[in-house]
C-alpha positions in Angstrom: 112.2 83.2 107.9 113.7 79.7 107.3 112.8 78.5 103.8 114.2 74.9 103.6 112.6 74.4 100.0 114.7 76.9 98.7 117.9 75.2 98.4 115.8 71.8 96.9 114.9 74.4 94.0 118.3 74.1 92.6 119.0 76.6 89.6 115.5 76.2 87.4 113.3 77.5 90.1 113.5 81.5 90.9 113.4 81.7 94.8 111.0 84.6 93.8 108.3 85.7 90.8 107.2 89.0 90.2 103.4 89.6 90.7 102.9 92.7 88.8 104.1 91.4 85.9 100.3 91.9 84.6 98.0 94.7 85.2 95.2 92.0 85.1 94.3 88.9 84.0 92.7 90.5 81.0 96.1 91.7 79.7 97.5 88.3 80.6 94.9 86.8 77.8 95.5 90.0 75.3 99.3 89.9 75.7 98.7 85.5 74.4 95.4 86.7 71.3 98.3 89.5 70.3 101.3 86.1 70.3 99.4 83.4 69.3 95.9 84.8 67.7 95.8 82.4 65.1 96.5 79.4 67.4 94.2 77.3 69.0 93.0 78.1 72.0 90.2 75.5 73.2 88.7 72.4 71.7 85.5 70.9 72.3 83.1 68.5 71.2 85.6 68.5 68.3 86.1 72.2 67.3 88.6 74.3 67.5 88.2 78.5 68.8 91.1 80.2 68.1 92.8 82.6 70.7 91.5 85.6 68.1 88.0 84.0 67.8 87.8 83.7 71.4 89.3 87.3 72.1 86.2 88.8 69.4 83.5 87.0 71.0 84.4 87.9 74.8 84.8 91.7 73.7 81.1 91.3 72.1 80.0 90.0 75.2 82.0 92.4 77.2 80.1 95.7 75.1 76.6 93.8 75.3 77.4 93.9 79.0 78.3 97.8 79.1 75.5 99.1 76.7 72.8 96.8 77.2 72.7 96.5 81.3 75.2 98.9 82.6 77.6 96.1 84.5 80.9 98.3 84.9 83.6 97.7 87.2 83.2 96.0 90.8 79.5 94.9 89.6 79.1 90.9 90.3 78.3 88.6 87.6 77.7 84.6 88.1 78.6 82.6 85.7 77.2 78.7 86.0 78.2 76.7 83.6 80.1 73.4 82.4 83.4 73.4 80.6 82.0 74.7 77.2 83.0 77.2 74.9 80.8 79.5 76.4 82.9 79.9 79.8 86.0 81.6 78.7 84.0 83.6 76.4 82.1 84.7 79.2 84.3 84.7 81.3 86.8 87.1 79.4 84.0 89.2 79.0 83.0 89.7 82.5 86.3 90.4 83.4 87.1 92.7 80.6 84.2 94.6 81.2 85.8 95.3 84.8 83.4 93.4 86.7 84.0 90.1 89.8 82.9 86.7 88.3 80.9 84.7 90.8 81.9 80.9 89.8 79.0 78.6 90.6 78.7 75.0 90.5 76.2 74.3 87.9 74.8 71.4 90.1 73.7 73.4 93.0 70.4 72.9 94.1 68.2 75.7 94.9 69.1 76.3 98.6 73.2 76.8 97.6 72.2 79.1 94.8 70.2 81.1 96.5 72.9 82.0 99.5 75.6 82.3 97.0 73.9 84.8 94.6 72.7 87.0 97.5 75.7 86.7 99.4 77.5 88.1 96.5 74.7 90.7 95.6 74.4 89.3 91.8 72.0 91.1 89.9 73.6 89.4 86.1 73.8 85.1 85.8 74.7 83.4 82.8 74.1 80.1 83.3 73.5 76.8 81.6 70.0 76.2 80.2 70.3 72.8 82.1 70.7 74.6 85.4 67.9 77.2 85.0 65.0 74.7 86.6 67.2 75.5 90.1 67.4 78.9 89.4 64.0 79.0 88.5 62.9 78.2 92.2 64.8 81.0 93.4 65.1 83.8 91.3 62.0 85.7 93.3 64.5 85.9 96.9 67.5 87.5 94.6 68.1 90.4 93.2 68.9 89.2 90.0 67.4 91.2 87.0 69.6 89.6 83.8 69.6 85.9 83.1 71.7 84.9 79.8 70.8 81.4 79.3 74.1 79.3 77.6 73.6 75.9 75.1 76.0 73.7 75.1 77.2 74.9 71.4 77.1 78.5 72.0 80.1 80.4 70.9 81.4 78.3 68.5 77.9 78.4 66.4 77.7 74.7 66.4 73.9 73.6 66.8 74.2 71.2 69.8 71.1 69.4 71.7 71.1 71.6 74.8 68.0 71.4 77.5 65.3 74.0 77.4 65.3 77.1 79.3 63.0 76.4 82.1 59.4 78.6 81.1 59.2 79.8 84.4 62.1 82.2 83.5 60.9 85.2 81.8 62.6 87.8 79.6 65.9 85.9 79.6 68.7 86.2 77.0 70.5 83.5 74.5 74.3 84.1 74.9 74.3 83.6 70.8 71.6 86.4 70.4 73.8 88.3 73.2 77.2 87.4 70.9 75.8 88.6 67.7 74.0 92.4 69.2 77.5 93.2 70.9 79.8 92.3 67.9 77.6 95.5 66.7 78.8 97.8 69.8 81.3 100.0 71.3 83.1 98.3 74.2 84.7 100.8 76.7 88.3 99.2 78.2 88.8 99.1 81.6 92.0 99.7 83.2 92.6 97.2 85.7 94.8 97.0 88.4 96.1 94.1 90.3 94.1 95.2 93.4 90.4 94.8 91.5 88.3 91.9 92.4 88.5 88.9 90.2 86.7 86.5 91.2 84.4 85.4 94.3 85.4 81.5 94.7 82.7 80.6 97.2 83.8 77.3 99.7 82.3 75.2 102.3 81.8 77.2 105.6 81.7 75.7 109.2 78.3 77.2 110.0 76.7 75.2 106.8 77.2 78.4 104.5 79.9 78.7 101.8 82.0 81.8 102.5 83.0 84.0 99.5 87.1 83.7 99.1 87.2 87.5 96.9 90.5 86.5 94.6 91.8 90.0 92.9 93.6 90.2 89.5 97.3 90.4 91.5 96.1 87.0 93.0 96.1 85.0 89.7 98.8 86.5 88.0 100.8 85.7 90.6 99.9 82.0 90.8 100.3 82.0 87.0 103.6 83.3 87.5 104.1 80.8 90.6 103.1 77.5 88.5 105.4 78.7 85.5 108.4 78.5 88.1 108.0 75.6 89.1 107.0 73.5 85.7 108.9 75.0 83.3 109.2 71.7 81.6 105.2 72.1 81.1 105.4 75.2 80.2 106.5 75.9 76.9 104.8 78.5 74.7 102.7 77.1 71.7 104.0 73.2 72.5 101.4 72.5 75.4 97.6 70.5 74.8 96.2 70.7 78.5 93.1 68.3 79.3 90.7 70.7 80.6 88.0 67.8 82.7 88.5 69.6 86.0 85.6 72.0 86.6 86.3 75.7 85.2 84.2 76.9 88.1 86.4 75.1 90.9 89.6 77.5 91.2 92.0 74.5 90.4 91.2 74.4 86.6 90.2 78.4 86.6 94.0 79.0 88.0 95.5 76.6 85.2 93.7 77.6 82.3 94.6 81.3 82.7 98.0 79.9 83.6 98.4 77.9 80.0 96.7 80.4 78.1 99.3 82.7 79.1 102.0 80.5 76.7 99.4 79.6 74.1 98.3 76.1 75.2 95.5 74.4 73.6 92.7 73.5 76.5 90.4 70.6 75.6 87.4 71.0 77.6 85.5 68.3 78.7 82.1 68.6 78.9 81.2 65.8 81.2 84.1 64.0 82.5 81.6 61.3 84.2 81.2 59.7 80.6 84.3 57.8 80.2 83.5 57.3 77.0 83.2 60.4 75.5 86.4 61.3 78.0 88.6 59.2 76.0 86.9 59.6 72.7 87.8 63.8 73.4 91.2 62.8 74.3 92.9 59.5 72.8 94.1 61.6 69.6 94.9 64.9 70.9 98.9 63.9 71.9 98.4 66.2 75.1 100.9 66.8 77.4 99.7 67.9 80.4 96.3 66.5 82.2 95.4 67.8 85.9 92.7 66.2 87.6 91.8 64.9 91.0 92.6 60.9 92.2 89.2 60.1 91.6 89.5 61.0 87.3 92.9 59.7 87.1 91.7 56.2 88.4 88.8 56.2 86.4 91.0 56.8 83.2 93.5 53.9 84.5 90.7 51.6 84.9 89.0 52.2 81.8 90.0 49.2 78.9 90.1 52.0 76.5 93.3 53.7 78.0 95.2 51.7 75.6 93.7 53.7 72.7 95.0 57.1 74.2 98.1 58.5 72.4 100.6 59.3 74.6 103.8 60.4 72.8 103.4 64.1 73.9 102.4 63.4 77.6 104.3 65.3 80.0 102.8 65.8 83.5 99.8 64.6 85.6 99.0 66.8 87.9 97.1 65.9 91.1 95.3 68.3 93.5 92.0 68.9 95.3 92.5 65.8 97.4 95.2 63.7 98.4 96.7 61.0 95.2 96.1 58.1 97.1 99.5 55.4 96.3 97.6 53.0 94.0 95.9 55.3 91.6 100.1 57.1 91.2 101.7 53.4 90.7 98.9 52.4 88.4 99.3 55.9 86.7 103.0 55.0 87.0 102.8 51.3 84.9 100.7 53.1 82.0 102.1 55.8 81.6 105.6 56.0 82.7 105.2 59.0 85.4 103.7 59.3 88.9 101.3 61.9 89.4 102.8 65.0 90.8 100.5 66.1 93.2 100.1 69.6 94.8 98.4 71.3 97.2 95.8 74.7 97.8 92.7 75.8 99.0 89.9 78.6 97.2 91.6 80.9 99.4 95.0 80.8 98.2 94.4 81.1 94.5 94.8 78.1 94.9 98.4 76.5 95.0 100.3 76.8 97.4 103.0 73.8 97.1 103.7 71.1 94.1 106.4 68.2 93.3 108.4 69.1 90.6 109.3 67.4 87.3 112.5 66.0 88.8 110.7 64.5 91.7 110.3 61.1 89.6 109.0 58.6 92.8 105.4 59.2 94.4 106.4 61.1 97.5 102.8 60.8 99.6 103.8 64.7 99.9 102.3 67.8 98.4 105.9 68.8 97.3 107.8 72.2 97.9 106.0 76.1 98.9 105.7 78.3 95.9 108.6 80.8 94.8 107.5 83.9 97.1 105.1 81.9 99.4 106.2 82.0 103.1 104.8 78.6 104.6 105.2 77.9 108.5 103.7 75.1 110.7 101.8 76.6 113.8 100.3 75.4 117.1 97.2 76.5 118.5 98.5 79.4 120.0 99.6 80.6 116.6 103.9 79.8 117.4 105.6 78.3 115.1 106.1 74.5 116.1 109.7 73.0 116.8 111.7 71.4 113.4 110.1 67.7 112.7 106.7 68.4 114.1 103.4 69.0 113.5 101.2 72.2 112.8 98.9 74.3 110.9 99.9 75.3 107.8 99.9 78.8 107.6 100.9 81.2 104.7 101.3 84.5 103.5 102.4 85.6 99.2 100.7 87.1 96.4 98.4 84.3 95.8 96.3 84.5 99.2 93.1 86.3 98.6 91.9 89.2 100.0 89.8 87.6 102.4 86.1 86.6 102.7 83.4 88.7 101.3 81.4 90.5 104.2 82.8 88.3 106.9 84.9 89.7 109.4 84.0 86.9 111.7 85.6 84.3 109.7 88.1 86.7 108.3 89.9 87.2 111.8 89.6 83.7 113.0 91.4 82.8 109.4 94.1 85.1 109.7 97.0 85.6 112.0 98.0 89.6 113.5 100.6 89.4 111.0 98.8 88.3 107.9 99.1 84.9 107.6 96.3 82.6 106.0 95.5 79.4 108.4 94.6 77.1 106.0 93.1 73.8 109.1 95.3 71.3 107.3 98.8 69.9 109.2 101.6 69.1 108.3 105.3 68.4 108.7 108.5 69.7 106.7 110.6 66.8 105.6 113.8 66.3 104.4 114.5 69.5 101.5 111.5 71.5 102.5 108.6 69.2 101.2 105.0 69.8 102.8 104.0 66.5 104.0 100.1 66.9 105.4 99.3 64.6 108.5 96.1 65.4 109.4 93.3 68.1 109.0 92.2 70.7 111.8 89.0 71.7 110.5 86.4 68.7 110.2 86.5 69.3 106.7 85.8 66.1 104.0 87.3 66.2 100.8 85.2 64.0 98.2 86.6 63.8 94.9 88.7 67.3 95.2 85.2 69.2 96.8 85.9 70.5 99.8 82.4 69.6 102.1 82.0 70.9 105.9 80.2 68.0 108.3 78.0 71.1 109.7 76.1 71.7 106.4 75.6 68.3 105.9 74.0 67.8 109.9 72.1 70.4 109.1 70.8 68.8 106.0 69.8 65.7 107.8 68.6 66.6 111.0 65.9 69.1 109.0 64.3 65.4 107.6 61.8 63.7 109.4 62.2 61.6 112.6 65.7 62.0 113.1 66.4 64.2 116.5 70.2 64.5 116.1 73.4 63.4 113.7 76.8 63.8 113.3 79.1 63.5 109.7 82.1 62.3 109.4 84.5 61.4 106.3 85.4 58.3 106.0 88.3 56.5 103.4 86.4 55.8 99.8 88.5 54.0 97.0 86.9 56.2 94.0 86.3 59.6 95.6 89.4 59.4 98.3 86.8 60.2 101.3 83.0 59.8 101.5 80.6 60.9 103.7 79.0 58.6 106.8 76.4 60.3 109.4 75.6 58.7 112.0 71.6 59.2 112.7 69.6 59.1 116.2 66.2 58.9 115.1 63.1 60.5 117.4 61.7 58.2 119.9 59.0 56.0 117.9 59.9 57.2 114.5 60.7 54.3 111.2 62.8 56.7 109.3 65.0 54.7 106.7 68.6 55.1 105.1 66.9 55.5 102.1 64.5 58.3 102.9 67.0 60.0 104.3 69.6 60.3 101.5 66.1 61.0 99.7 66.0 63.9 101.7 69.8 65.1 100.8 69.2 65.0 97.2 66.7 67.3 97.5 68.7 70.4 99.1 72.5 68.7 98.3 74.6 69.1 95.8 75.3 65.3 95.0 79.3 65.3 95.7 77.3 66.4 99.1 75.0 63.9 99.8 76.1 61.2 102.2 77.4 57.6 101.2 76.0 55.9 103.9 74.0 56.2 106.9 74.8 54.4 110.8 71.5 54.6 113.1 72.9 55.1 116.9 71.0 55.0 119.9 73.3 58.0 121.1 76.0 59.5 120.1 79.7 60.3 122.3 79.8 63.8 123.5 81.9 65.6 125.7 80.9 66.7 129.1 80.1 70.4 127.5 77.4 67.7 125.0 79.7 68.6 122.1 79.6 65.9 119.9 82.8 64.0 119.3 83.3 63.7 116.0 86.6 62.9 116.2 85.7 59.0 117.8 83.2 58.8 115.5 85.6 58.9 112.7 88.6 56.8 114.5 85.7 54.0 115.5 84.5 54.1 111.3 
């Protein structure tokens, strides 16, 4: 097929990576502990684990996991937790023990957990002793049997503050306890291959239920391999300090910290990117070089009067994603730091990048940059042909990095997925001049806040189960901090005084809160077509 992008790569960028240059993920990280073992590996809250240090406490974990509860390969273990020492360790673990990690938002109320743990069949969570009230409510409708409860210090032995384990919870396990019994056991290696489930990255559905994307061990290597082609700049082994403040749970920060611990990179984790504060405090001496994020944390970090404190003489790259880098935030970015933001482009299902701007790309281009070495992008029409050069379509793909498809759902599995295997992904776009993705407009009535992909139907749902309203509709709207918010438009019940208020009351409840709604419009009807679908699309051109 016609690959303009390939002749803007020039001679730095391979037209094609290999895929199977791993087995696994797990020999990705053992290939790095055997190169760099004594070199720091994360930091957080001001401490420093060392690739070696990191390596022995995920192979403890890894044995407890074997001898103690029987997890062997293909089993699904959920791991919910914030960007803490404790989630690589786990995470290595997990995977080294040959089971699927189930990532999970550690802010999910008890509704979202529920579906994602049973649609994923997890009998083993470790999760954040701040998070285990939630799972607390729902533990009874799963089938989990192990909970190993995480503090914020665990793994590094530092004694941190951490919320109590909710008493409801019975017979549950400290990950420290759990450290210290495996370092004292026999772990059993797994050989992997590059077809074995890696992870289940769950995302927004259109029926208001996330769908399980199933990402294999092939799929990360290769988008390890894919992001090393493209930034080889920001990619040099041992010389990289990444800021880790994008969610390890949300596939864009899983993706690059397997990808930089591949070359020996030092990830700072940040705990709570929300707190400014203690954002620039973690950061303003560690000369990194690279800092991905979403347009919402890079305009909070411009903004901030303490930006001035942050040492910059090693900065390389920012590197946008999960939403679109809105103009202002890049030429603010621009005046501080001397660089635009390169932004990039993926979904959950493709591992996740599928595009980026490269270093030499030195304006802000408003476009998600050029396809992946061995990606195949094309722009389709409805009818799944490929639209004529210097128009408009679905952006479709097919490469290493798309996963396998969703777990359990052959419904959504053909209607995602053309005869000849490529992934629709509901965003469009044009090719402009050299091949670069350019995205127009979005199929699906998806709403990106802050780099979270949200579907309206969940949300309707949400709302219409509250009190005295009969019927809604939700819509994203344009939001200066979080790129898009969410508006829905409420018809209450004849006679009934429901409020705005009451009703976002209502979302907090069963919402995650990048889910709950920014504002609420009270309608006497709302447009529908003459089937009495309703028209979301007017709704969102009239807002």
């Amino acid at each position: 097929m016609n690959k303009p992008w390939i002749a803007t790569y020039g001679e730095s960028i391979p037209s094609e990576i290999d895929p199977d240059i791993y087995p696994s993920v797990p020999a990705i990280f053992q290939t790095a502990v055997e190169a760099y073992g004594n070199k720091p590996a994360f930091e957080c809250f001001g401490q420093v684990m060392t690739y070696s240090e990191i390596d022995e406490a995920a192979s403890s974990f890894a044995a407890w996991l074997q001898n103690k509860h029987g997890v062997k390969r293909g089993d699904r273990v959920a791991l919910m937790c914030p960007n803490i020492f404790a989630f690589p360790i786990a995470m290595h673990g997990i995977i080294r023990a040959g089971a699927a990690q189930v990532n999970v938002n550690p802010l999910y109320t008890p509704r979202e957990l529920a579906h994602q743990l049973n649609d994923a069949g997890v009998e083993t969570i470790v999760i954040f002793s701040g998070s285990t009230p939630v799972l607390a409510e729902i533990i009874a409708d799963t089938n989990v049997k192990t909970v190993v409860t995480v503090d914020l210090g665990d793994g590094a032995g530092l004694d941190i503050p951490s919320p109590a384990v909710d008493e409801r919870l019975t017979g549950t396990f400290r990950f420290a306890d759990v450290l210290r019994e495996g370092g004292g056991l026999p772990f059993e290696p797994v050989e992997l291959t590059g077809e074995d489930i890696l992870f289940f990255q769950y995302t927004g559905g259109t029926t208001g239920l996330s769908k399980g994307a199933v990402l294999t061990h092939r799929n990360l290597v290769a988008n390890t391999e894919q992001i090393k082609a493209m930034l080889p700049e920001a990619q040099v082994p041992e010389k990289e300090v990444v800021v880790m403040a994008l969610p390890l749970y949300h596939i864009f920060g899983l993706m690059l910290m397997v990808a930089y611990s591949a070359i020996g990179a030092k990830s700072i984790l940040i705990p709570n990117p929300r707190d400014m504060d203690g954002f620039v405090d973690a950061i303003k001496g560690s000369k990194f070089s690279v800092i991905p994020g979403v347009n919402t944390l890079f305009q909070g970090l411009a903004m901030h009067p303490r930006f001035g404190e942050i040492d910059l003489s090693n900065y390389k790259l920012a590197i946008g994603g999960g939403a679109a880098v809105i103009q202002a935030t890049s030429e603010k970015w621009h005046a501080l730091t001397g660089h635009h933001i390169k932004e990039g482009y993926g979904l959950s299902e493709t591992s996740p990048l599928l595009s980026i701007n490269t270093m030499n790309v030195t304006g802000f281009t408003g476009t998600c940059g050029l396809p992946v070495p061995s990606t195949e992008v094309r722009l389709l029409d409805d009818e799944g042909n490929d639209v004529p050069e210097g128009e408009a379509g679905e952006i479709s793909a097919r490469g290493p990095q798309i996963m396998r498809g969703y777990w359990n759902n052959d419904a959504a599995n053909k209607a995602s997925f053309t005869e000849d295997g490529f992934f629709r992904t509901g965003d469009v776009a044009i090719f402009v001049e050299g091949g670069f993705v350019k995205i127009v407009d979005r199929k699906k009535d998806m709403v990106i806040v802050s780099g979270f992909n949200v579907f309206p139907n969940e949300i309707e749902a949400t709302v219409t189960a509250c009190e005295g309203v009969a019927e809604c509709a939700c819509v994203g709207v344009p939001h200066e901090k979080t790129g898009e918010a969410l508006r829905v438009f409420v018809v209450k019940i004849d006679g009934a005084d429901v409020t705005e208020d009451q009703i976002i009351a209502h979302c907090r409840k069963y919402l995650t809160s990048y889910k709950v709604p920014k504002q609420i419009v009270f309608l006497d009807a709302l447009p529908k077509s003459n089937v009495g679908k309703i028209l979301r699309r007017e709704l969102r051109d009239n807002a």
